[in-house]
C-alpha positions as CSV (number, residue, x, y, z in Angstrom):
1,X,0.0,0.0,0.0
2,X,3.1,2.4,0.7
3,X,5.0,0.9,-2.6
4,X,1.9,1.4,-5.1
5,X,1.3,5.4,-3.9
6,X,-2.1,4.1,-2.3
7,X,-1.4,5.4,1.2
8,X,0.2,9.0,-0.2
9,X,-3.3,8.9,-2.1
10,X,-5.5,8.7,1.2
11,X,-2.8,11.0,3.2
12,X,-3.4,13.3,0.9
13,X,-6.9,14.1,0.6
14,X,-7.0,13.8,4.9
15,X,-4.9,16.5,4.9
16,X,-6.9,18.9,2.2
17,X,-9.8,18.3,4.6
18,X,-7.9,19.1,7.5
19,X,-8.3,15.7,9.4
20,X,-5.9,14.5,11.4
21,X,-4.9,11.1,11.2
22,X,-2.5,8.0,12.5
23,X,-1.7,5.0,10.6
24,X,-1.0,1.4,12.2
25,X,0.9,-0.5,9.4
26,X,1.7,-4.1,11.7
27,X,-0.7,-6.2,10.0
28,X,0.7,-9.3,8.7
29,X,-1.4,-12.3,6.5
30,X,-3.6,-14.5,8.9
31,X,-3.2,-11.6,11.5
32,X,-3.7,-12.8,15.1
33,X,-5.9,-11.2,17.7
34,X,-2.7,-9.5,19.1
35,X,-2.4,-7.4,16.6
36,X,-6.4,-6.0,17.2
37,X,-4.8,-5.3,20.4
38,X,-2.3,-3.8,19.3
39,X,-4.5,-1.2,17.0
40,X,-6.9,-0.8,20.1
41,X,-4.0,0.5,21.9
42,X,-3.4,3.0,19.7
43,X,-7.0,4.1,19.0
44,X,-6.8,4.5,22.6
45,X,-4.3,7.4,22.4
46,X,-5.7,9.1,19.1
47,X,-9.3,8.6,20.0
48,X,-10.5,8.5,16.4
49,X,-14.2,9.1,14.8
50,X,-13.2,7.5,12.1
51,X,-11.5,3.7,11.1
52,X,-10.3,3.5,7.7
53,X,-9.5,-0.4,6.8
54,X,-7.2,-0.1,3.5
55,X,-5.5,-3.0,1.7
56,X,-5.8,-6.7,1.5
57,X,-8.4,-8.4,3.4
58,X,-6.5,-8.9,7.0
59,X,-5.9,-5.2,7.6
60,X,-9.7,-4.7,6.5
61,X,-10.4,-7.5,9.1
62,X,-8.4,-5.8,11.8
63,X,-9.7,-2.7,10.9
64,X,-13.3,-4.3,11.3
65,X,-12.7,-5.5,14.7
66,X,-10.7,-2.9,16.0
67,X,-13.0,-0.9,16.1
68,X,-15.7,-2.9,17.4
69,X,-13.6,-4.4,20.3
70,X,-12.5,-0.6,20.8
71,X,-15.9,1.1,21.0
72,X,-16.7,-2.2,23.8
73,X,-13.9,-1.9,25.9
74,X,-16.1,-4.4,27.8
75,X,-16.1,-7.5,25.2
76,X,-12.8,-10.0,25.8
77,X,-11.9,-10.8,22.4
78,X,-9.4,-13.4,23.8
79,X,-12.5,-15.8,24.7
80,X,-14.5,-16.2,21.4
81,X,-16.6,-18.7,22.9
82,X,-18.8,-16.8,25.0
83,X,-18.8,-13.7,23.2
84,X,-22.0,-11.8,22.7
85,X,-21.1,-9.1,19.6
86,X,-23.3,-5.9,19.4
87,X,-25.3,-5.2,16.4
88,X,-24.2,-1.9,15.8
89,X,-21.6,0.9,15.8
90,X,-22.1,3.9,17.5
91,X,-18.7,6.0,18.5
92,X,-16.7,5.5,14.9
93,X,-17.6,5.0,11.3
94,X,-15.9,2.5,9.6
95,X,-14.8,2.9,5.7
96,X,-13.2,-0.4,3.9
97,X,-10.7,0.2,1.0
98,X,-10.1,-3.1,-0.7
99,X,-7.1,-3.3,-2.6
100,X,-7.3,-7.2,-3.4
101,X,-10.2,-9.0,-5.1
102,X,-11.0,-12.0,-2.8
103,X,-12.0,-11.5,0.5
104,X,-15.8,-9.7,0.2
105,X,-14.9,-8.5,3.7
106,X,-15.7,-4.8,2.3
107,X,-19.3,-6.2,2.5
108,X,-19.4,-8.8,5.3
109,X,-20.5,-8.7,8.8
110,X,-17.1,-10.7,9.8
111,X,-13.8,-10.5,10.7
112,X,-11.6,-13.6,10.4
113,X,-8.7,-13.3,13.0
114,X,-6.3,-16.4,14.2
115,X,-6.0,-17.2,17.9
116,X,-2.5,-18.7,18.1
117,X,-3.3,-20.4,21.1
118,X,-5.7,-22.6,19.2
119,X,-4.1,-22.8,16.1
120,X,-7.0,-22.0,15.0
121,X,-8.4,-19.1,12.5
122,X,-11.8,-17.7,13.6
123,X,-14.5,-15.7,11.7
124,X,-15.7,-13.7,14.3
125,X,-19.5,-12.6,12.6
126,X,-22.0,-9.1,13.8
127,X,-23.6,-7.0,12.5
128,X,-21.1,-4.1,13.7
129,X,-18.8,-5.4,12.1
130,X,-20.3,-3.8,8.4
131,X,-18.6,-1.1,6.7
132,X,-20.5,2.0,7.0
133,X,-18.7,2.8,3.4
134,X,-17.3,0.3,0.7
135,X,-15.0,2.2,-1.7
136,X,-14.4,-0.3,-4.8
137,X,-11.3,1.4,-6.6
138,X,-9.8,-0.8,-9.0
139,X,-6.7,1.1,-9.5
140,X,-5.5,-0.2,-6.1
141,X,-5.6,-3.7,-8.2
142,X,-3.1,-2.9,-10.4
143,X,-0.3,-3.4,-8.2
144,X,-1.3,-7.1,-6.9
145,X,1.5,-10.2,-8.1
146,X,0.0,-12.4,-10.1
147,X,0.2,-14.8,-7.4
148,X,-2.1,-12.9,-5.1
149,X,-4.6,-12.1,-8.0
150,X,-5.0,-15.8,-8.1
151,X,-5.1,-16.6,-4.6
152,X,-8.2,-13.8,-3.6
153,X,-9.8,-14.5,-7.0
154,X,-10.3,-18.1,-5.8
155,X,-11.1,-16.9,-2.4
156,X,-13.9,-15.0,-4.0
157,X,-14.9,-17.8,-6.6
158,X,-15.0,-20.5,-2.8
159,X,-17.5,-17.7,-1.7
160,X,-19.8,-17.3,-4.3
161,X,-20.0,-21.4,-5.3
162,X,-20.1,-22.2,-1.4
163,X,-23.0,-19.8,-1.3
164,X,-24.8,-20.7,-4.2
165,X,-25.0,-24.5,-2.8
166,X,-25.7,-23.7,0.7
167,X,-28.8,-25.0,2.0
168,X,-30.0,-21.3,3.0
169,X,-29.7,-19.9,-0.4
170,X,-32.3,-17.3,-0.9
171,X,-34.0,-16.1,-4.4
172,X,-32.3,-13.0,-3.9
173,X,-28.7,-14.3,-2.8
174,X,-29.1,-16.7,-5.5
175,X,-29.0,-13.6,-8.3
176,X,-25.9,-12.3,-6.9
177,X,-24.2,-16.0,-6.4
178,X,-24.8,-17.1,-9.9
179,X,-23.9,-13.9,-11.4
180,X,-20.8,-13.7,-9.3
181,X,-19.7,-17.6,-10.7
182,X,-20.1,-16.5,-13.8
183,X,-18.1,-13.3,-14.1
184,X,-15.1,-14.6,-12.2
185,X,-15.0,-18.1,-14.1
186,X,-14.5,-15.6,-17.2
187,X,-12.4,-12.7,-16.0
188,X,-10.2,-14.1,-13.7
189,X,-7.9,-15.9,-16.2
190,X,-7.8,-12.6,-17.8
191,X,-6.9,-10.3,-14.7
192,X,-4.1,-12.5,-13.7
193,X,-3.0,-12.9,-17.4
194,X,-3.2,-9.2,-18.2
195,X,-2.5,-6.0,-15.9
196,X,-5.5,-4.5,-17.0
197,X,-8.0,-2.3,-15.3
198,X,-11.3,-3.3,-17.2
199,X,-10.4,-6.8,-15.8
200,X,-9.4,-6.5,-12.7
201,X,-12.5,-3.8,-11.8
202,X,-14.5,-6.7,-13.2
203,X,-13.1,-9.3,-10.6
204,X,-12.8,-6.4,-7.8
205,X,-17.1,-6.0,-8.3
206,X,-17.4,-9.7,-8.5
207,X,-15.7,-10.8,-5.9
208,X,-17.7,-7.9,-3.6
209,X,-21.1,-9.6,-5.2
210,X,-19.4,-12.7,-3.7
211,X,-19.1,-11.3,-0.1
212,X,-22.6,-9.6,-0.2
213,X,-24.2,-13.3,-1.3
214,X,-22.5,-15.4,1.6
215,X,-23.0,-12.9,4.2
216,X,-26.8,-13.5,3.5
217,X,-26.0,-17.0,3.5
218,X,-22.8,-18.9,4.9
219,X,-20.3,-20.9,3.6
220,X,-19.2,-24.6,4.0
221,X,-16.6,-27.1,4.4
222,X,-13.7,-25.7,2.0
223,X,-13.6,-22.8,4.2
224,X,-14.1,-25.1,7.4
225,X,-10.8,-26.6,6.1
226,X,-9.0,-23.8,5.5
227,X,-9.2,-21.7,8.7
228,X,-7.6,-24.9,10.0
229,X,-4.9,-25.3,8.0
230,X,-4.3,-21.1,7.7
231,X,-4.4,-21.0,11.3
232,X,-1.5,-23.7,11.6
233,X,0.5,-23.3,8.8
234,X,1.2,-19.7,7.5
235,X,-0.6,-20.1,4.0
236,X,-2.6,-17.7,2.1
237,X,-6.5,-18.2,2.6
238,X,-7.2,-17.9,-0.6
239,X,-4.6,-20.5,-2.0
240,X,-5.9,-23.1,0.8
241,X,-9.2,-22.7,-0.4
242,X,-8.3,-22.6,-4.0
243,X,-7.0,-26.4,-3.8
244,X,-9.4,-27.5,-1.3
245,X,-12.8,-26.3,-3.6
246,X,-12.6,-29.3,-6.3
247,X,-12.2,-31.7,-2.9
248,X,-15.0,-30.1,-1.4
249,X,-17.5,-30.0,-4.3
250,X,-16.8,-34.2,-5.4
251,X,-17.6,-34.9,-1.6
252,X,-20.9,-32.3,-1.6
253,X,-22.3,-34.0,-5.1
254,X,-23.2,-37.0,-3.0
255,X,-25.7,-35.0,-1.8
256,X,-28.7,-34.8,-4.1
257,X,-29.8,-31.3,-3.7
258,X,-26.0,-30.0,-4.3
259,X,-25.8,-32.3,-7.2
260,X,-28.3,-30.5,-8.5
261,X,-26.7,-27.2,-8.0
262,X,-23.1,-28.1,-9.4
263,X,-25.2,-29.2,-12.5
264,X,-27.1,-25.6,-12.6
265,X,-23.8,-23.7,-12.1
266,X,-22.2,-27.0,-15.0
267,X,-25.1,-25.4,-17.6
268,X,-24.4,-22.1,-17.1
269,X,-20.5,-21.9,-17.6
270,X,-20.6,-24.7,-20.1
271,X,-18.6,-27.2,-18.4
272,X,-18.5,-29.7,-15.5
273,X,-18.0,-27.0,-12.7
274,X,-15.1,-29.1,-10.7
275,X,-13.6,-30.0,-14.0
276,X,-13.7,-26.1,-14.6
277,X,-11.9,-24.9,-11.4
278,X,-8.9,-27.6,-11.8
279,X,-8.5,-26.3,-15.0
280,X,-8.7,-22.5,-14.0
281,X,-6.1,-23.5,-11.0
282,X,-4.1,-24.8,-13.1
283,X,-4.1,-22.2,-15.7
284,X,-3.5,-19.3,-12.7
285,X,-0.5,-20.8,-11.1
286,X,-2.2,-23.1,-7.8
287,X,-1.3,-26.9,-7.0
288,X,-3.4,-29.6,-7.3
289,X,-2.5,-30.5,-3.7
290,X,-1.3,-29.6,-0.1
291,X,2.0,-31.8,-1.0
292,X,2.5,-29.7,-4.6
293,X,2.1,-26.6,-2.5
294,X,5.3,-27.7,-0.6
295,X,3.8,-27.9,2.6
296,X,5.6,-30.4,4.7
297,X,4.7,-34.3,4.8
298,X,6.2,-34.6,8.5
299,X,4.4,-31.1,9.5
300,X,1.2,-32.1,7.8
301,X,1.5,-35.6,9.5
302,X,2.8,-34.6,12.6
303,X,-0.4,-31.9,13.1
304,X,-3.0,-34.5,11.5
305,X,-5.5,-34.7,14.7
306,X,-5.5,-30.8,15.5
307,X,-6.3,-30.2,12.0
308,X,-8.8,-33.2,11.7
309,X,-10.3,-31.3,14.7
310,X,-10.6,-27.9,13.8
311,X,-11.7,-28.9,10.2
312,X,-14.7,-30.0,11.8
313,X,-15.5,-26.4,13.2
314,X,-16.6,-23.3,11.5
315,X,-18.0,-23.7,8.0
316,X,-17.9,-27.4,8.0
317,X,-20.7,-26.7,10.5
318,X,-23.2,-25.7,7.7
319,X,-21.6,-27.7,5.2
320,X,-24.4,-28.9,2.4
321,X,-23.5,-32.8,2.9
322,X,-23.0,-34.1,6.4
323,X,-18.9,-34.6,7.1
324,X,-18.3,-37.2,9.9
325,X,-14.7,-37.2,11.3
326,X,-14.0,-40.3,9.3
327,X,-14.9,-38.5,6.2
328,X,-12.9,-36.1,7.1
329,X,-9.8,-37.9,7.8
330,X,-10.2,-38.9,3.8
331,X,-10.7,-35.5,2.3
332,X,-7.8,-33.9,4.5
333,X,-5.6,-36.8,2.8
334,X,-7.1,-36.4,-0.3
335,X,-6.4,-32.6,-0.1
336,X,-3.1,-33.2,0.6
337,X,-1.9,-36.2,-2.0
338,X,-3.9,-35.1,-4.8
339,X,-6.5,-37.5,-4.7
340,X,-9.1,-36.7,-6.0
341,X,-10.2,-40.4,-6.9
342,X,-10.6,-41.3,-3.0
343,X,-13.7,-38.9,-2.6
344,X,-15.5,-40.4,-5.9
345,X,-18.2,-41.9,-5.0
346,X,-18.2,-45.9,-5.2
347,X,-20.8,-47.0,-7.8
């Protein structure tokens, strides 16, 4: 944000207005709940009206709950369990400048943060939590490595499939899921292929239609999955959900009423939808597995039950299909290997 002249941007027109302002720069990928604390501290000193969330979608998060936790001094955010998260801001607006195309979190009522002591990554979800403002400038998308368009493009592409075969689909959320499928299936290969601003504001609108459709809805297992392994091993979200999806969906088509689904979203795109995504992933840079993603066997191995137990939490809660543990124990091995063969159903 300091390298592509986006911060000197939003500096600048603070200061024609005459508003003073601080900046907090420590936010790292998969940012813990420390560093919420750590902005907290500082709001504490500056006392701001105002929280501007600028960048990727982890400063946008900690912007998010930063100013929630700060405006409720009260609220522990150390103990997620028995939290009880107010519906609504009152002491600070809250603006969300997304400079990646992935997350949604511009729209959402969430804040995904990692609690180290669980190894664990947490989507902490109220209604406060909403921007006041979304500002969807795709000049800020200019700048991204390739890498990273592919990564939050697939983030947003999990969101809006997830959605769209989520049991609590709506009429309405369905319109913006479909529509968001099929506008990333065709202009993602063409904003990581070309820097070019018609394509990336496409994917930077889609992927925002993303985040508006599952914050009406929820998600599933893929993401399940990967606030486990995120909150482990320090990998991207969006690349852990990029090669989890195709898993995901071959499990979920056992279930008649996501069959379905996959088929409608199949029509519409003109191609077998899991077929599709391993064929985008593979066209935008992400590995077929864990393994290819050079994530450690002994690591992976070594960590098996915490992850086999945290996959179970979250998402996985509301996944489409049921997931036992034993089922689980297959698609985290299947995630990892490759195989995609072990989750076909046996005729």
């Amino acid at each position: 944000m300091f390298k592509n002249g986006a911060i000197d941007r939003l500096t600048n027109i603070l200061r024609d207005v005459d508003a003073e302002y601080e900046l907090f720069c420590k936010v790292k990928k998969n940012p813990s709940i420390n560093t919420v604390l750590d902005a907290i501290e500082k709001m504490k000193e500056f006392q701001p009206d105002t929280v501007i969330g600028i960048g990727g979608g982890s400063p946008i998060d900690v912007a998010k709950a930063a100013a929630v936790f700060y405006e409720y001094p009260e609220l522990d955010i150390k103990n997620p369990d028995n939290l009880i998260l107010p519906k609504m801001r009152k002491k600070v607006r809250l603006i969300a400048i997304p400079s990646t195309s992935g997350t949604g979190t511009e729209v959402t009522r969430a804040s995904v943060l990692t609690y180290d002591d669980m190894n664990l990554k947490i989507g902490l979800k109220c209604d406060a939590f909403i921007p006041d403002v979304a500002v969807l400038d795709a000049a800020l998308t200019l700048s991204m490595p390739k890498s990273i368009v592919a990564e939050t493009g697939m983030d947003a592409l999990t969101h809006a499939i997830e959605c769209y075969i989520n049991k609590n689909i709506d009429e309405f959320t369905e319109v913006l899921a479909e529509g968001a499928i099929k506008g990333l299936i065709r202009y993602l290969p063409l904003s990581y292929e070309y820097e070019n601003y018609d394509f990336r504001e496409k994917v930077h609108i889609y992927s925002s239609m993303a985040g508006c459709a599952f914050s009406n809805v929820g998600l599933g297992m893929a993401h399940g999955i990967s606030h486990a392994l995120g909150g482990r091993f320090d990998l991207s979200h969006g690349l852990l959900n990029a090669i989890a999806l195709p898993y995901v969906l071959l499990f979920n088509s056992r279930d008649e009423k996501v069959k379905e689904r996959l088929n409608n979203i199949s029509s519409m795109i003109g191609n077998d939808i899991i077929e599709e995504i391993i064929k985008l992933n593979r066209k935008i840079g992400i590995p077929l597995s864990l393994k290819d993603a050079s994530l450690d066997e002994g690591e992976f191995l070594n960590e098996f039950e915490s992850l086999l137990e945290n996959s179970m939490k979250g998402s996985t809660r509301v996944n489409p299909a049921k997931v036992t543990l034993d089922d689980m124990r297959v698609i985290l091995r299947s995630i990892y290997y490759g195989r995609l063969e072990d989750l076909k159903i046996q005729s």
